[in-house]
N, C-alpha and C positions, 0 to 999 in steps of 0.2 A: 415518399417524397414530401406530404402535407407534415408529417410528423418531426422530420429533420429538415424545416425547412429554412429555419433562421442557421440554422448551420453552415447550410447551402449556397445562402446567399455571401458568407464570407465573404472578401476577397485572399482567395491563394488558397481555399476552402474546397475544395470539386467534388464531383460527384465518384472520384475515382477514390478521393480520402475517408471519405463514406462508407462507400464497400471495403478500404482495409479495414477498417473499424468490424464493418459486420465482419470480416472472415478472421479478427483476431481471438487467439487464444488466451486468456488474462486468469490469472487466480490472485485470489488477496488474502493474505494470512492474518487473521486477526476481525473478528467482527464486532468491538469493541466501538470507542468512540471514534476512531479515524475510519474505520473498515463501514462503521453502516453508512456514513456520508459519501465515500468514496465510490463506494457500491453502486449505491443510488445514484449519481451523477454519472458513471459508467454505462451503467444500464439506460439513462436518457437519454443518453448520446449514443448509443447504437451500437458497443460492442459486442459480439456476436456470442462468444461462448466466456461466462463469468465462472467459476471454480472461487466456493468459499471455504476456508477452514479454522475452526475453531472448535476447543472441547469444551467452552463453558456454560452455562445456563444462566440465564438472566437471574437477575440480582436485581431490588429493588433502588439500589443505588449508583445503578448503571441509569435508571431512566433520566438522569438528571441533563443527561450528554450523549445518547445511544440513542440518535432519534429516530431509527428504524422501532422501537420497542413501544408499547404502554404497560401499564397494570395489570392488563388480561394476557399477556406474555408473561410472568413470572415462573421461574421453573423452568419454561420450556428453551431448547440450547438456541443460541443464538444463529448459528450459520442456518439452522432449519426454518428457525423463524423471520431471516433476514432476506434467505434466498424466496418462503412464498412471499412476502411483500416485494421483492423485483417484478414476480412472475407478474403480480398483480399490475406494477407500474408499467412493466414493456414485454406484452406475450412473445413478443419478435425476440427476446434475447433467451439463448440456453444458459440455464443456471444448473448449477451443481452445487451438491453442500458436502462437506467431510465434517463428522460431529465427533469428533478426533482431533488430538495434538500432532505436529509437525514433529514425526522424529527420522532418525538416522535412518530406519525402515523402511520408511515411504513419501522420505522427501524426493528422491532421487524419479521414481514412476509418477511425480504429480508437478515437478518442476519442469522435467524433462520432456512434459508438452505443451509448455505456455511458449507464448510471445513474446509474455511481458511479466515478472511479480511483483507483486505490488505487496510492501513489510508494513504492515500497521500496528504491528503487536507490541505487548510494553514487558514483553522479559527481556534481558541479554540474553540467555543462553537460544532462545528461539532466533531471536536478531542473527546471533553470531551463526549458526545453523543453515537459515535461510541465504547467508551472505556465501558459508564452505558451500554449498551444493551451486547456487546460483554461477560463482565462479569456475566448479567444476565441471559442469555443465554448459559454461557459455551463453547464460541464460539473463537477460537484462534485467535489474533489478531499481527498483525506484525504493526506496526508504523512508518515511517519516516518522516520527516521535514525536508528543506533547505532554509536557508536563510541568504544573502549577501554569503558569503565562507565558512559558515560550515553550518554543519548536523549532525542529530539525527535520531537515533533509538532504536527499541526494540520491545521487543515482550512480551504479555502474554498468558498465558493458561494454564488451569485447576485452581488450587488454588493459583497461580502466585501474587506478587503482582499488581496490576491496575495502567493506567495511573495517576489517582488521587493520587496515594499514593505517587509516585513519583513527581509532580506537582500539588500538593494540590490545588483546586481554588478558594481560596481565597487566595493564595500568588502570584498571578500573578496581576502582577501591571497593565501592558497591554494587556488585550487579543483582541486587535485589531490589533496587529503585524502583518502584512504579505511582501510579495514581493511587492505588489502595493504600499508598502508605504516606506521601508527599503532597496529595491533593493534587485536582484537578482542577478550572473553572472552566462552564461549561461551557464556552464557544472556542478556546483553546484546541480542543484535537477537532473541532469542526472547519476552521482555519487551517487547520494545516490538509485535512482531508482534502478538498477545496485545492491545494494548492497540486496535491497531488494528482489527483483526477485532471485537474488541467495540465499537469507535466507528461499525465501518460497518455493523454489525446494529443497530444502536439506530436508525442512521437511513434503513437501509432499511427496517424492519421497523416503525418508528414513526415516523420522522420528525422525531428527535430528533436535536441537534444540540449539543454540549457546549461542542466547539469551535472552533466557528465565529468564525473572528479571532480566536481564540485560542491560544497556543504553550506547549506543554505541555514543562514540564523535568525528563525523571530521572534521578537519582545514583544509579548502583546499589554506589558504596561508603557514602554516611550514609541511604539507601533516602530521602532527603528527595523527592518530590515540589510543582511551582510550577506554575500557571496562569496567565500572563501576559498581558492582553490587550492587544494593540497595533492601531492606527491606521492608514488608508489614506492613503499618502503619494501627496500633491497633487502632486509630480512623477513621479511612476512610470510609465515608459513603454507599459509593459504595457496598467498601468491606463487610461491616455489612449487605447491604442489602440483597450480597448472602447467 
């Protein structure tokens, strides 16, 4: 109760939105720059079982933005090094790590007991992946992306349109775009973390939904903010196949 107690006091806030938090199930694909902020602000707010995944290992060029991380973490993979600093921030929360890539394998036994996924990673083919199972599954999916000064997100679930429908893949010219190649600044995928962690306690904890089939655009040079709603396109394969 001392521990979540500005929570508490919300109002529309109760003690009943609390315990969905504690009994949710959450994984976050990506422990990069969106994934170690989003983490972290999950775990202080009290969701109960966190699921990280990631095969990378820190990079000294990751500390710039990866504020789970220092210098005395180098080498060592991120989801291992991300989940003992939760452990460390909130004993009350169960963390798990997978120090492994997301593939056709074992997306399906790791998606297939969340509540909620939470996409933070910066490949497409991972994006595109996370979005085929999430929809096959029936499984909500919140999304963000950062890169150079803006950011993206959005969210599906239930009969929602899919990431595909919204970025078809075969209209993507580049999907080898990331931060290693395009640059990063470094409060950029902390912003958008942030934005997320707050999108998925509203609707763990309420059941609220902002943006649902909706794509959210921000500039973090004119700080402009867009809410975009888009449609589910009648040929999308994804789609079709649920």
């Amino acid at each position: 109760m001392h521990l979540y107690a500005r929570q508490l006091l919300l109002e529309g806030w109760d003690i009943e939105a609390q315990e969905k938090l504690k009994f949710s199930n959450i994984c976050i694909v990506g422990c990069g720059g969106i994934g170690c902020v989003l983490a972290e602000l999950l775990a202080r707010a009290g969701v109960g079982k966190i699921t990280l995944i990631d095969p990378d290992t820190i990079e000294m060029s990751n500390l710039q933005r990866q504020l789970a991380f220092t210098p005395q973490d180098l080498g060592f993979y991120k989801a291992e090094t991300l989940a003992k600093r939760l452990g460390q921030i909130n004993p009350n929360v169960q963390i798990d790590y997978i120090n492994q890539a997301l593939t056709e394998n074992n997306a399906e036994s790791i998606i297939g007991q969340q509540d909620l996924v939470l996409d933070g990673c910066d490949q497409f083919e991972t994006r595109y992946l996370v979005n085929q199972i999430c929809v096959k599954l029936n499984a909500p999916l919140i999304s963000a992306s950062a890169i150079g000064v803006q950011g993206q997100m959005f969210m599906i679930e239930g009969d929602s349109a899919c990431y595909a429908c919204l970025f078809p893949p075969e209209h993507q010219e580049d999907t080898s775009l990331r931060c290693a190649d395009s640059g990063v600044l470094a409060t950029t995928p902390n912003v958008m973390a942030s934005l997320q962690a707050h999108h998925a306690l509203l609707y763990l904890g309420l059941g609220v939904m902002p943006l649902r089939q909706k794509l959210l655009l921000w500039d973090g040079l004119s700080f402009k903010q867009r809410i975009l709603s888009f449609e589910k396109d009648t040929d999308c394969p994804i789609c079709q196949a649920r």
